[in-house]
Biotite code that builds the C-alpha atoms (Angstrom):
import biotite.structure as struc

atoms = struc.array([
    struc.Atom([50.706, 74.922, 127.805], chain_id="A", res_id=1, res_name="UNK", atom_name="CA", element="C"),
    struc.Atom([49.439, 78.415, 127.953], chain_id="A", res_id=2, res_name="UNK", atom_name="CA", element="C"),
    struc.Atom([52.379, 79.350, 131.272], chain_id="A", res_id=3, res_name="UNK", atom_name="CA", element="C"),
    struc.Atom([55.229, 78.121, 128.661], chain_id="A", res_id=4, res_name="UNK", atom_name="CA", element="C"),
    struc.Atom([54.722, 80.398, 125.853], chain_id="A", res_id=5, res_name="UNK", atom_name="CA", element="C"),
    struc.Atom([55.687, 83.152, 128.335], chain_id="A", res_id=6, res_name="UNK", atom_name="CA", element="C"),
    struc.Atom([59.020, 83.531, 129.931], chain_id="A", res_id=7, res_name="UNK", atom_name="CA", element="C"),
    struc.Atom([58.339, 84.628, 133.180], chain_id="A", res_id=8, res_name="UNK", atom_name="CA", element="C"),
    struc.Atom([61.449, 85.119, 135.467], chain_id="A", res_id=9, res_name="UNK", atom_name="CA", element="C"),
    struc.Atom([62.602, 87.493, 138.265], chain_id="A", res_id=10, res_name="UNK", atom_name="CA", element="C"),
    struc.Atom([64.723, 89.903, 138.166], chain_id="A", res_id=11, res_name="UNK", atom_name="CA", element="C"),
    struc.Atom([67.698, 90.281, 139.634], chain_id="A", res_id=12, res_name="UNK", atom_name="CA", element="C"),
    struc.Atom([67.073, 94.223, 139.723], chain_id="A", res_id=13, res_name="UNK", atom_name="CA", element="C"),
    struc.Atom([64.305, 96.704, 141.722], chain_id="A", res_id=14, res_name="UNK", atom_name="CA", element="C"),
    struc.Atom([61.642, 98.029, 139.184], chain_id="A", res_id=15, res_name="UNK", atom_name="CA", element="C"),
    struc.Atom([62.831, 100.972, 138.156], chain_id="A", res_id=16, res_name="UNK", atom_name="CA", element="C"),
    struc.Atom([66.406, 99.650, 137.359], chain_id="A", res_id=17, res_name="UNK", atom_name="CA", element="C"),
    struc.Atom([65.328, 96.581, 135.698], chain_id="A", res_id=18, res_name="UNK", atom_name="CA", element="C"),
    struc.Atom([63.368, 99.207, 133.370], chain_id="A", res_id=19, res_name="UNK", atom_name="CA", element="C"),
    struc.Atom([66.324, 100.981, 132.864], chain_id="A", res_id=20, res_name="UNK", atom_name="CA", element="C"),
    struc.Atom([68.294, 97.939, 132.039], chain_id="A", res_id=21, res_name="UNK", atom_name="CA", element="C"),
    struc.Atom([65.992, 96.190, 129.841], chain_id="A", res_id=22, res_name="UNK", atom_name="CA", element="C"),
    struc.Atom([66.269, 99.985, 128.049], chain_id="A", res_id=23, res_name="UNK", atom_name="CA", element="C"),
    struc.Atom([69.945, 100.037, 127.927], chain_id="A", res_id=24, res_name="UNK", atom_name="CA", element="C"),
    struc.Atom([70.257, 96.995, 126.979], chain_id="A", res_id=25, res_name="UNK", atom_name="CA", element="C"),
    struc.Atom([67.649, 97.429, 123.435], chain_id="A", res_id=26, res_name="UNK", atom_name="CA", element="C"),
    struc.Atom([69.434, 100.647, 123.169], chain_id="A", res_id=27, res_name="UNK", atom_name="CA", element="C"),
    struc.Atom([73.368, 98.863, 122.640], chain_id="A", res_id=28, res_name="UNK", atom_name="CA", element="C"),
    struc.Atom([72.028, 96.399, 120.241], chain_id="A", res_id=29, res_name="UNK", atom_name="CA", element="C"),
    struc.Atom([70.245, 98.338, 118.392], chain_id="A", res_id=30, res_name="UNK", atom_name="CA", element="C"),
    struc.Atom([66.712, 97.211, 119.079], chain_id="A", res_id=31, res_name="UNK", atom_name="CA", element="C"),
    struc.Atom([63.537, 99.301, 117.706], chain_id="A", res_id=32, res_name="UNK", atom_name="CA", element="C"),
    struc.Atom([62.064, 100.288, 120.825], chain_id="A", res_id=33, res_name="UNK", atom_name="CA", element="C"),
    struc.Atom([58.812, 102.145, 121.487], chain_id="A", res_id=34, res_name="UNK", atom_name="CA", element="C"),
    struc.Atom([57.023, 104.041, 124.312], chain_id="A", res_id=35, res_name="UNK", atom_name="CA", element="C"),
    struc.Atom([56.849, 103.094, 127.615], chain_id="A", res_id=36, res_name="UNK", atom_name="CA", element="C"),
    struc.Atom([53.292, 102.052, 129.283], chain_id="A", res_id=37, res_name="UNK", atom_name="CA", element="C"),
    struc.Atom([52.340, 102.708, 132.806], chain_id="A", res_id=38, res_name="UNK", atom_name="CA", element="C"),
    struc.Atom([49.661, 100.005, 133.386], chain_id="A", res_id=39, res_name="UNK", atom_name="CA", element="C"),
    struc.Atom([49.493, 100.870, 137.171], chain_id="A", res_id=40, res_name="UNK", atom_name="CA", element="C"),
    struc.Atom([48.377, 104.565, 136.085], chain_id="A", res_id=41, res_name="UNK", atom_name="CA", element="C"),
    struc.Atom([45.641, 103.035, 133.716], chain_id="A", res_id=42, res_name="UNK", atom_name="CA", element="C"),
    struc.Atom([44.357, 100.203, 136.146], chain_id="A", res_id=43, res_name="UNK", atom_name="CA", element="C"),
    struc.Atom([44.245, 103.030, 139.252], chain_id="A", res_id=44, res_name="UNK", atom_name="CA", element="C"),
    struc.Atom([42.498, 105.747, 136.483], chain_id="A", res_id=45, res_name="UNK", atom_name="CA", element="C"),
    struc.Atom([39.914, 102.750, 135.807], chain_id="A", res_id=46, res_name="UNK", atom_name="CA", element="C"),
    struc.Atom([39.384, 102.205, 139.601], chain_id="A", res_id=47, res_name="UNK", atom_name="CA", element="C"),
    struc.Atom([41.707, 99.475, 140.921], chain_id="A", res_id=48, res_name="UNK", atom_name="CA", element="C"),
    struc.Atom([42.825, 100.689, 144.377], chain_id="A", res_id=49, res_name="UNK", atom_name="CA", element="C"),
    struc.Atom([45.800, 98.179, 144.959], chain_id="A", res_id=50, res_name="UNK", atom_name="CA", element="C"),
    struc.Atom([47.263, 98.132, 141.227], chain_id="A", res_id=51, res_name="UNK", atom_name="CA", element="C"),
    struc.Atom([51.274, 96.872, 141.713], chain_id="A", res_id=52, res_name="UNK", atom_name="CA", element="C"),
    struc.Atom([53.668, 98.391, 139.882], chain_id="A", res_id=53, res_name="UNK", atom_name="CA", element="C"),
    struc.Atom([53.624, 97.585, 136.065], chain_id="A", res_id=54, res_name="UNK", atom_name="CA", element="C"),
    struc.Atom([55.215, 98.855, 132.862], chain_id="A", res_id=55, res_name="UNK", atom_name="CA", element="C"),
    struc.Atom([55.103, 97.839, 129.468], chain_id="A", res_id=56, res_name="UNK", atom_name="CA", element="C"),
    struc.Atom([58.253, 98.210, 127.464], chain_id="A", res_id=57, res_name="UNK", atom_name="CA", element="C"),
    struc.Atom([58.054, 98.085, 123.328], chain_id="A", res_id=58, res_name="UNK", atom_name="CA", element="C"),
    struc.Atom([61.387, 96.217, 122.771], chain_id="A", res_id=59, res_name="UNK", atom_name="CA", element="C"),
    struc.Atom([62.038, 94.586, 119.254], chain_id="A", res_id=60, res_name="UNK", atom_name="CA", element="C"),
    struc.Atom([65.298, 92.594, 118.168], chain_id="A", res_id=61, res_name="UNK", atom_name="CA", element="C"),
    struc.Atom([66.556, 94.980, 115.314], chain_id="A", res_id=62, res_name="UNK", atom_name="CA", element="C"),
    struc.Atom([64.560, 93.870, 111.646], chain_id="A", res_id=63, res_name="UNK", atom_name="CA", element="C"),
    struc.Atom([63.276, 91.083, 114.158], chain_id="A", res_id=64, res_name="UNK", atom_name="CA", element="C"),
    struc.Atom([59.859, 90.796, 112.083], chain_id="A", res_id=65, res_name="UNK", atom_name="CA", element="C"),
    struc.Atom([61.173, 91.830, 108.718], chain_id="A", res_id=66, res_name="UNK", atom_name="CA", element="C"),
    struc.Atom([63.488, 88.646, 109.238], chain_id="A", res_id=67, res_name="UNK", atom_name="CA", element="C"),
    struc.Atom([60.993, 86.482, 110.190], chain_id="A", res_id=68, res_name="UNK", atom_name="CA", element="C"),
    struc.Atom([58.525, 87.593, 107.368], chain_id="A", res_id=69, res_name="UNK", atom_name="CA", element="C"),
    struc.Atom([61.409, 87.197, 104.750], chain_id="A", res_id=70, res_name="UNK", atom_name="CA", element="C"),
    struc.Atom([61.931, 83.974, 106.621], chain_id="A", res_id=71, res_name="UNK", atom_name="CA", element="C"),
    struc.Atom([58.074, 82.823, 106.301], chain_id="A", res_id=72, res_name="UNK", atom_name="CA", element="C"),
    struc.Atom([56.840, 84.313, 103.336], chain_id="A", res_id=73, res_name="UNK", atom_name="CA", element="C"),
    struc.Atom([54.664, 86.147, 104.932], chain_id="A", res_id=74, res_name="UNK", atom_name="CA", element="C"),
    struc.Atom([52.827, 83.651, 106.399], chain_id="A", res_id=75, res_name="UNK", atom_name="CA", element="C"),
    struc.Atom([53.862, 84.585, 110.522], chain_id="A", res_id=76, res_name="UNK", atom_name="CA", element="C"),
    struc.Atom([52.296, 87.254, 112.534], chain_id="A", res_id=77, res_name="UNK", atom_name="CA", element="C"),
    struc.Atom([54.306, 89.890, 113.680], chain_id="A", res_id=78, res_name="UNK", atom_name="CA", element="C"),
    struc.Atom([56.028, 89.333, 117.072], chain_id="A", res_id=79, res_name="UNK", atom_name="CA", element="C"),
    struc.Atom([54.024, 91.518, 119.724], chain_id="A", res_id=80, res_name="UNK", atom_name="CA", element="C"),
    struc.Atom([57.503, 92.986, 121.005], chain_id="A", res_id=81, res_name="UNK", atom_name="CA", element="C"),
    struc.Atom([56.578, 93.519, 124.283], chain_id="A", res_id=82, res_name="UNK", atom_name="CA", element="C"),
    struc.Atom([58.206, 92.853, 127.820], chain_id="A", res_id=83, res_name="UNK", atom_name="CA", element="C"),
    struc.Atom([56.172, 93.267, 130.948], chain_id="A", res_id=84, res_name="UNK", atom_name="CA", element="C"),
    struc.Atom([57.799, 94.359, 134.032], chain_id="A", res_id=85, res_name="UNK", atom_name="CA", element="C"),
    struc.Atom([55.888, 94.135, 137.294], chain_id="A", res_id=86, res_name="UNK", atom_name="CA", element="C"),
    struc.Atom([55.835, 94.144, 140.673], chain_id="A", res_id=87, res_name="UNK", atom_name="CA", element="C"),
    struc.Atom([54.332, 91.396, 142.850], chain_id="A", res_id=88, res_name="UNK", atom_name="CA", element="C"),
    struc.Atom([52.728, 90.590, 145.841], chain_id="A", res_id=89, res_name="UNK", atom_name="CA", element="C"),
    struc.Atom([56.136, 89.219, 147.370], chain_id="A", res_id=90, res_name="UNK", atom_name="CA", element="C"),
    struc.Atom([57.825, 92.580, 146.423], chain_id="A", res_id=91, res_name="UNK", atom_name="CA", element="C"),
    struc.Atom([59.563, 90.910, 144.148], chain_id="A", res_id=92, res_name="UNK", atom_name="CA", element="C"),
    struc.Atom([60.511, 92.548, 140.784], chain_id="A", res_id=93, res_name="UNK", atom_name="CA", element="C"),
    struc.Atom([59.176, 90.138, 137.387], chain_id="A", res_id=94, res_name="UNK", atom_name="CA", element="C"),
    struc.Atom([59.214, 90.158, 133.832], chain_id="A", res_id=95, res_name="UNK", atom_name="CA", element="C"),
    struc.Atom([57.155, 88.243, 131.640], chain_id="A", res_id=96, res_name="UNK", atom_name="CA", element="C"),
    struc.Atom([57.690, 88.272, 127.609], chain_id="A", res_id=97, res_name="UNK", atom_name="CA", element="C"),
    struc.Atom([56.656, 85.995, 124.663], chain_id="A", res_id=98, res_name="UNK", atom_name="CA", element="C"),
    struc.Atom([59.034, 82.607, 124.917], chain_id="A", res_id=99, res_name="UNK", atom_name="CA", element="C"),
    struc.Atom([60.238, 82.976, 121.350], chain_id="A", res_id=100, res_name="UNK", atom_name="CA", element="C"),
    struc.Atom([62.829, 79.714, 121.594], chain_id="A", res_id=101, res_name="UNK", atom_name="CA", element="C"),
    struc.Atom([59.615, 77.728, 122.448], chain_id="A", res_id=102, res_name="UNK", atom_name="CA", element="C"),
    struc.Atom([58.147, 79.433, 119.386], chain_id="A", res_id=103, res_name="UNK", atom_name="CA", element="C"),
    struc.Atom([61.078, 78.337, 117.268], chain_id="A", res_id=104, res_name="UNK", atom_name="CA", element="C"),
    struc.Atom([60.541, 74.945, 118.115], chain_id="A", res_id=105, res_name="UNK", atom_name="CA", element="C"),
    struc.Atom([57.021, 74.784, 116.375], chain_id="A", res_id=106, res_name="UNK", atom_name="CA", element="C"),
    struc.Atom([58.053, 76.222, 113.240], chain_id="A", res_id=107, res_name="UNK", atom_name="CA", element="C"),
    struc.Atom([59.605, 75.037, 110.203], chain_id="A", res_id=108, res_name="UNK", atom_name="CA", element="C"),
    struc.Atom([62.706, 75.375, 108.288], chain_id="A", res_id=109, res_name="UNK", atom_name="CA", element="C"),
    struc.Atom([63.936, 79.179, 107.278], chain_id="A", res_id=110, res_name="UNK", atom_name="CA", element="C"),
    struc.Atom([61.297, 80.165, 109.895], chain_id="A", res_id=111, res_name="UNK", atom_name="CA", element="C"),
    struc.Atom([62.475, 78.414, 112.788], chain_id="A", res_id=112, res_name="UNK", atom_name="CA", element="C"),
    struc.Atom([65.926, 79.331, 112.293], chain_id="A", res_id=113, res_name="UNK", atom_name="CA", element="C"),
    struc.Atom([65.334, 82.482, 112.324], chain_id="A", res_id=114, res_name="UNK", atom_name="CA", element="C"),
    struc.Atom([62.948, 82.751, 115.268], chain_id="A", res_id=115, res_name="UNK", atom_name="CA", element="C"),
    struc.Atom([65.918, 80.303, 117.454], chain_id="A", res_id=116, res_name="UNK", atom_name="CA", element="C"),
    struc.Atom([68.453, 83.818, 116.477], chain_id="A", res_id=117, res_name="UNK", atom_name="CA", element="C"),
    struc.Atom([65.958, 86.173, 117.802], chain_id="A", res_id=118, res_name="UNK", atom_name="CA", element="C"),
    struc.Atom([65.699, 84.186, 121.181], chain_id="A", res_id=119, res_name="UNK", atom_name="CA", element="C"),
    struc.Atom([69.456, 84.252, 120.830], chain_id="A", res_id=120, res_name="UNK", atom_name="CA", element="C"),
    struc.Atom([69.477, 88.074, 120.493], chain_id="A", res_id=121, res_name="UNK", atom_name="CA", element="C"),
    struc.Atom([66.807, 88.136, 123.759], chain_id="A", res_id=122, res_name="UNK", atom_name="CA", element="C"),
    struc.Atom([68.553, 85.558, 125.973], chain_id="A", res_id=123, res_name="UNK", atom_name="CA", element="C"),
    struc.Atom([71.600, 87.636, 125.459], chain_id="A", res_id=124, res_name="UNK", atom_name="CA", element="C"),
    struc.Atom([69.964, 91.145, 126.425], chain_id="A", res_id=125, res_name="UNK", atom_name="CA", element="C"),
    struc.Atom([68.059, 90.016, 129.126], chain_id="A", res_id=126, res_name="UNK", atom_name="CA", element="C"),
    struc.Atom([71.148, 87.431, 130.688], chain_id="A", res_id=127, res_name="UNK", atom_name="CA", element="C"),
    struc.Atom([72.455, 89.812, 133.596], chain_id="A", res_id=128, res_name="UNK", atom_name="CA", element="C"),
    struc.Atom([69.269, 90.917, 133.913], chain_id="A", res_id=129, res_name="UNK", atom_name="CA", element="C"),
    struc.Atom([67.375, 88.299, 135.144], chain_id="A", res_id=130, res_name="UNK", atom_name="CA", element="C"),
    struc.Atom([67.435, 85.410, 137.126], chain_id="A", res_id=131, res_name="UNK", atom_name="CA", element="C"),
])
């Protein structure tokens, strides 16, 4: 249960570009968007000798969480608005983010349809980006 509230796919992109894209992407719709985190720097400053490649981007559909605490009253946490981009064993370039259409599905009413249009909004940013 756990592996499906992430959505975990490859991308169709090296590191660096799929950064760039995911960027570019949050940047034409309009997206808040926040620092970028090196996690490689941070695992090799706390010791890690073979730390991958890994960034974390601060990506947010635009009003995303006022909407959904209109939408709840409230009553939701805010989305984390985070996408992970790493680098794996098999070279291969990932990213992993919070499944927010499986999200919608466990919600209710106002809620849920509002959560379903910020997967929309995601799905769409992230469709020639990923596999």
């Amino acid at each position: 249960m756990m592996a499906m509230m992430f959505d975990y796919r490859k991308s169709k992109l090296g590191f660096e570009e799929t950064i760039s894209a995911i960027n570019a992407a949050a940047a034409k719709r309009g997206w808040q968007s926040g620092p970028v985190h090196d996690i490689q720097a941070a695992m090799k400053q706390s010791g890690a000798s073979d730390a991958k490649r890994m960034k974390v981007l601060e990506a947010c559909p635009k009003n995303a969480n006022e909407r959904l605490s209109k939408a709840s009253g409230g009553k939701l946490p805010p989305l984390p608005c985070r996408v992970t981009i790493f680098e794996a064993k098999d070279a291969k370039t990932y990213v992993v983010r919070m499944n927010t259409a499986l999200l919608a599905r466990g919600l209710k009413d106002e809620s849920s349809k509002v959560m379903t249009e910020i997967a929309a909004e995601e799905a769409a940013a992230f469709k020639d980006i990923l596999e």
